[in-house]
C-alpha positions as CSV (number, residue, x, y, z in Angstrom):
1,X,0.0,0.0,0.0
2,X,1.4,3.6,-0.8
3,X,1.1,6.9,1.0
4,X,-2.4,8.7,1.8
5,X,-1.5,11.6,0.0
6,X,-3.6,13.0,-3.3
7,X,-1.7,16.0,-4.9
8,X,-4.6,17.9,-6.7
9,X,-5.7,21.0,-9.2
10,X,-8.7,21.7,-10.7
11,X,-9.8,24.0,-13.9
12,X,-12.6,26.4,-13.8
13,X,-15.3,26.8,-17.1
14,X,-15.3,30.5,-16.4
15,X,-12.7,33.9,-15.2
16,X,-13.2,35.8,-11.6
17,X,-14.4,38.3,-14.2
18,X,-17.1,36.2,-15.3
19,X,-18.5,35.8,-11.8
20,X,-18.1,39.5,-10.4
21,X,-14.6,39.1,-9.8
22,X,-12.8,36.9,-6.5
23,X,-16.2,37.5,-3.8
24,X,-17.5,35.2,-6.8
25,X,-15.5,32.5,-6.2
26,X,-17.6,29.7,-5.1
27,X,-20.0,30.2,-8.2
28,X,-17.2,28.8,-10.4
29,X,-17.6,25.8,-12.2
30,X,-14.9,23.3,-12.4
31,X,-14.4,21.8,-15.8
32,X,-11.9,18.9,-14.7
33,X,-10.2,17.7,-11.8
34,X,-6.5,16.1,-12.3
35,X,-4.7,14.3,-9.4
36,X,-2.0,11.9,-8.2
37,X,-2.3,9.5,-5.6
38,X,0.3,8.1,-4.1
39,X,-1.5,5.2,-2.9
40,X,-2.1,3.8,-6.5
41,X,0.9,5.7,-8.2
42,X,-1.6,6.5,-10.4
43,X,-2.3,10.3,-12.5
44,X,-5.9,10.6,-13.3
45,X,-8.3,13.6,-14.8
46,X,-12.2,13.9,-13.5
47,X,-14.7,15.9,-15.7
48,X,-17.4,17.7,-13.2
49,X,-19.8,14.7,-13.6
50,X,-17.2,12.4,-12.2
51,X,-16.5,14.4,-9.4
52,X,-18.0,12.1,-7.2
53,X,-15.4,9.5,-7.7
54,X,-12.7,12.3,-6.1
55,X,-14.8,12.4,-3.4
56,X,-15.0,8.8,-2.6
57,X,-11.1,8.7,-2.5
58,X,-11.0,11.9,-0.1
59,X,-13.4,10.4,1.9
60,X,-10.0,8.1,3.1
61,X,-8.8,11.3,4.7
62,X,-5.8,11.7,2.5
63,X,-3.2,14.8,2.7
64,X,-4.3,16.9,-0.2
65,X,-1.5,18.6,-1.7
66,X,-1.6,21.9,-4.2
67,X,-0.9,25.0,-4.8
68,X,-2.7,27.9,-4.0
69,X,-5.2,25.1,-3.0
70,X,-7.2,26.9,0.2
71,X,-7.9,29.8,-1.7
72,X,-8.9,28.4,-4.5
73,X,-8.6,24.9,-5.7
74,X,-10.6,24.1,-2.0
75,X,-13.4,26.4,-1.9
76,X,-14.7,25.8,-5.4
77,X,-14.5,22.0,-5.1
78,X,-16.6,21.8,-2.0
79,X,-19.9,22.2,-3.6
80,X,-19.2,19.0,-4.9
81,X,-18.0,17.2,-2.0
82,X,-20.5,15.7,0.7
83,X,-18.2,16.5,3.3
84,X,-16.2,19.6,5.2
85,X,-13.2,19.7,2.8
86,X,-11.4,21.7,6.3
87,X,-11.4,18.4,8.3
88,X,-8.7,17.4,5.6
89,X,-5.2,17.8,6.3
90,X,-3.9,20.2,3.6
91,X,-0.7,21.3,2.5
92,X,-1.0,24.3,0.2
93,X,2.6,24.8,-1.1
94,X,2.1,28.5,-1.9
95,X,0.9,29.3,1.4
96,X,3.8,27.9,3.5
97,X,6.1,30.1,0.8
98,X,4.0,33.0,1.4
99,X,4.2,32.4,5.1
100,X,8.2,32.0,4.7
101,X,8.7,34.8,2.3
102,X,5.7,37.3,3.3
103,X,5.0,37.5,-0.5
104,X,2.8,35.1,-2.9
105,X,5.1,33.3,-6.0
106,X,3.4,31.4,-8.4
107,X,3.7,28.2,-9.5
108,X,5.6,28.9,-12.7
109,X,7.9,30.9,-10.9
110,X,9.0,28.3,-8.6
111,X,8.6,25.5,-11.1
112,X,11.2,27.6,-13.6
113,X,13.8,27.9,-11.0
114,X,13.2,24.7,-8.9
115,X,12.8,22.2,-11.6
116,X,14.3,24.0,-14.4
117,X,10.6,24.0,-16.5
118,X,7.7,26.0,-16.4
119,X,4.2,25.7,-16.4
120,X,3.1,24.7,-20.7
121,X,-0.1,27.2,-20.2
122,X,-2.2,28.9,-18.2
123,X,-5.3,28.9,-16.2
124,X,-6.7,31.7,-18.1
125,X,-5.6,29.2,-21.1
126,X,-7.3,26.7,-20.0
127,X,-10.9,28.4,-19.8
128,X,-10.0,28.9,-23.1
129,X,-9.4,24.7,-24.3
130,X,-13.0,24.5,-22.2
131,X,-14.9,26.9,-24.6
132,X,-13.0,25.6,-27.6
133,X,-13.6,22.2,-27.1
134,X,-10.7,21.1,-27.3
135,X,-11.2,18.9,-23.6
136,X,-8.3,16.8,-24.3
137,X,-5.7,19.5,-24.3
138,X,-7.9,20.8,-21.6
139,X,-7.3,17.6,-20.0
140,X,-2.8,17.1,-20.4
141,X,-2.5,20.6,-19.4
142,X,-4.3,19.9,-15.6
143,X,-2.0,16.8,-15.2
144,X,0.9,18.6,-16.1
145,X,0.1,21.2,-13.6
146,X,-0.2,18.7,-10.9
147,X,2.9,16.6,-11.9
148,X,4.6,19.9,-11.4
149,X,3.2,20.1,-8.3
150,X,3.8,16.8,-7.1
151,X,7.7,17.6,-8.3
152,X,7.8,21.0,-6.4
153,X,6.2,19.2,-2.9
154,X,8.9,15.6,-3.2
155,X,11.9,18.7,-4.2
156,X,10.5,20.5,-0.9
157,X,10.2,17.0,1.3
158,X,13.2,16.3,0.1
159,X,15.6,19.3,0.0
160,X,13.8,21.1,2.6
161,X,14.0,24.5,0.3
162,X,12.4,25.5,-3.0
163,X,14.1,28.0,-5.5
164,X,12.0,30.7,-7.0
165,X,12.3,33.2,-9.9
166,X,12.5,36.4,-8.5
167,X,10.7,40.1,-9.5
168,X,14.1,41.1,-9.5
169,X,17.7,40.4,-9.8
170,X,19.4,37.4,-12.1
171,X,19.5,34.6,-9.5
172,X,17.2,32.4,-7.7
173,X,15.7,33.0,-4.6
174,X,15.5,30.7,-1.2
175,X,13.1,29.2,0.7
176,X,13.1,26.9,3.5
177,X,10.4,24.5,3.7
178,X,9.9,22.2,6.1
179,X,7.3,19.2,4.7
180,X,7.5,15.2,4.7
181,X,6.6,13.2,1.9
182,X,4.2,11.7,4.5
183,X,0.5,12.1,5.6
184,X,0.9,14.1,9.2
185,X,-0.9,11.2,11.2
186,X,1.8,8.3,10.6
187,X,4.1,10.2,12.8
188,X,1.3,10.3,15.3
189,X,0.2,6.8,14.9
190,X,-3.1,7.9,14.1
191,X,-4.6,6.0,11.2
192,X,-4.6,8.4,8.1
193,X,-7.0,5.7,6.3
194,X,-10.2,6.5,9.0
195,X,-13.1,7.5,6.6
196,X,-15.1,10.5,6.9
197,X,-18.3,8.4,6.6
């Protein structure tokens, strides 16, 4: 059996500016859901109908990994969950930079300088592929996001520092982390598997 971890992102249908900008939040519309699970090894994409499948495996109380996650990712998925996403344990890789640094980096930023790639589009993008049709590229360009992600959180657990691109200035900024490639509750002894049903 693997670890109870899920690394997550999700893609919206519509913009902030489509919903009368962020205090609009919750009335976006994911389009799909990728994620990684450590338990199976395994990448896969949800489309909003099969939403209910994520919920299932989150049910198992994984950590759920991402970036920019509470904010975000978290609030608008909750709509579709049958359960308090906050009772999750969460580890929301831009926060714990922001807390580090006092500033917010994005993903591409820190993807650039920490694993030498960016991010192959954007989110803005990927409303885009959803109103073109074009689900498929919708579909590789959430999994790449969170195989970045999953990158960025082992290169943290690992290193115990991430590298960013910074605003200013030719070389890469610092910052400490201090994350375990581990749900939070097998250093406890709790068990991590306990179902929210």
């Amino acid at each position: 059996m693997g670890k109870n971890i899920v690394v997550f992102d999700i893609e919206t249908k519509d913009a902030f500016s489509d919903v009368g900008g962020r205090d609009g939040l919750t009335r976006l519309e994911i389009s799909v859901l990728g994620s990684y699970d450590y338990d199976s090894g395994e990448y896969r994409i949800y489309e909003e109908k099969e939403l209910a499948s994520f919920a299932e495996r989150l049910s198992r109380r994984p950590l759920i990994v991402g970036f920019n996650s509470r904010r975000f990712d978290t609030p608008i998925l909750q709509k579709y969950i049958p359960f308090d996403l906050t009772k999750l344990v969460q580890l929301d890789i831009m926060e714990e930079i922001a807390k580090a640094l006092g500033h917010r980096v994005a993903l591409d930023s820190v993807a650039k300088a920490t694993l030498g790639e960016g991010k192959s589009a954007s989110g803005l993008d990927a409303i885009r592929f959803w109103r073109a049709g074009r689900i498929e590229k919708l579909k590789r360009y959430c999994l790449d996001d969170v195989r970045i992600t999953k990158e960025v959180f082992e290169y943290g657990a690992k290193n115990k520092e991430l590298l960013y691109v910074p605003k200013f200035g030719n070389s890469p900024g610092r910052v400490k982390v201090g994350w375990e490639l581990r749900h939070p509750d097998e250093a406890s002894g709790q068990d991590a598997q306990q179902s929210l049903f």
